[in-house]
C-alpha angles and dihedrals in degrees: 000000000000080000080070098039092246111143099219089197091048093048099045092045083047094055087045093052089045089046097054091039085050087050092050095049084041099055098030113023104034088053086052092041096043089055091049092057110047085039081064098039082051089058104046090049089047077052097051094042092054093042083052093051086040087058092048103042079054098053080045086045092051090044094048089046094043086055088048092051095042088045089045090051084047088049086044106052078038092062096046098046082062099046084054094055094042086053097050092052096049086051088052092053104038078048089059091041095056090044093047092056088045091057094042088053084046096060094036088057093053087044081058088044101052099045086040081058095039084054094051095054093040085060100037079056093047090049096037093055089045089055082049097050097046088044090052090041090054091043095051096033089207121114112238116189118271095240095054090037089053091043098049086043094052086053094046092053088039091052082040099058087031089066090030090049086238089134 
């Protein structure tokens, strides 16, 4: 092998050398570096892994708030389907209240009506018996007391509406 130029001592020292530095690395750094290593495989698949449950807690979270969402619309249009019906039926009562107070003006104002009539004949009697007692007064042209003149008048204009329907 000197033909070649290969030092045999040198090369042989040279494998034994290599093959106690590759025992040592063998023995000391490939343990180290395997667990490294794995060590590192083992976190990016516990990445993974997370980033997979993550995925999947996301897609849970959007179903859960797109029930929420959908229940909150239904409570909603619940809700304002009550609030319609409350408000129709105030209207309706406020409607017949303010009916009922229409019809009861309405009956107050002919009971006006009536006594303010009832006055009016009262007085028109009153009046009417008066003219009767001054013109038979002045037919007679005696003086009959007031209290008998006012009596026989009020039966004169009695017997009078009776027949005229005035009563």
């Amino acid at each position: 092998m000197a033909a070649l130029g290969i030092n045999v001592w040198a090369l042989v020292t040279q494998l034994i050398v290599f093959g106690i530095v590759l025992a040592i690395l063998w023995r000391f750094a490939y343990p180290a570096l395997m667990k490294t290593l794995d060590q590192r495989r083992d976190s990016i698949r516990e990445g993974l892994e997370n980033a997979e449950k993550s995925r999947r807690e996301l897609a849970d979270a959007e179903q859960r708030v797109a029930a929420m969402l959908d229940e909150a619309r239904q409570e909603a249009q619940r809700t304002i389907a009550q609030a319609t019906t409350a408000a129709q039926h105030v209207r309706e009562e406020i409607e017949q209240q303010a009916q009922d107070r229409a019809r009861d003006i309405m009956a107050q104002a002919e009971r006006r009506i009536q006594q303010e009539i009832a006055k009016a004949r009262a007085d028109l009697r009153q009046q009417v018996a008066d003219l009767a007692i001054m013109a038979a007064g002045k037919v007679v042209g005696a003086s009959l007391d007031t209290e008998t003149n006012r009596r026989l008048a009020s039966e004169v204009v009695a017997q009078s509406a009776a027949r005229d329907g005035l009563s």
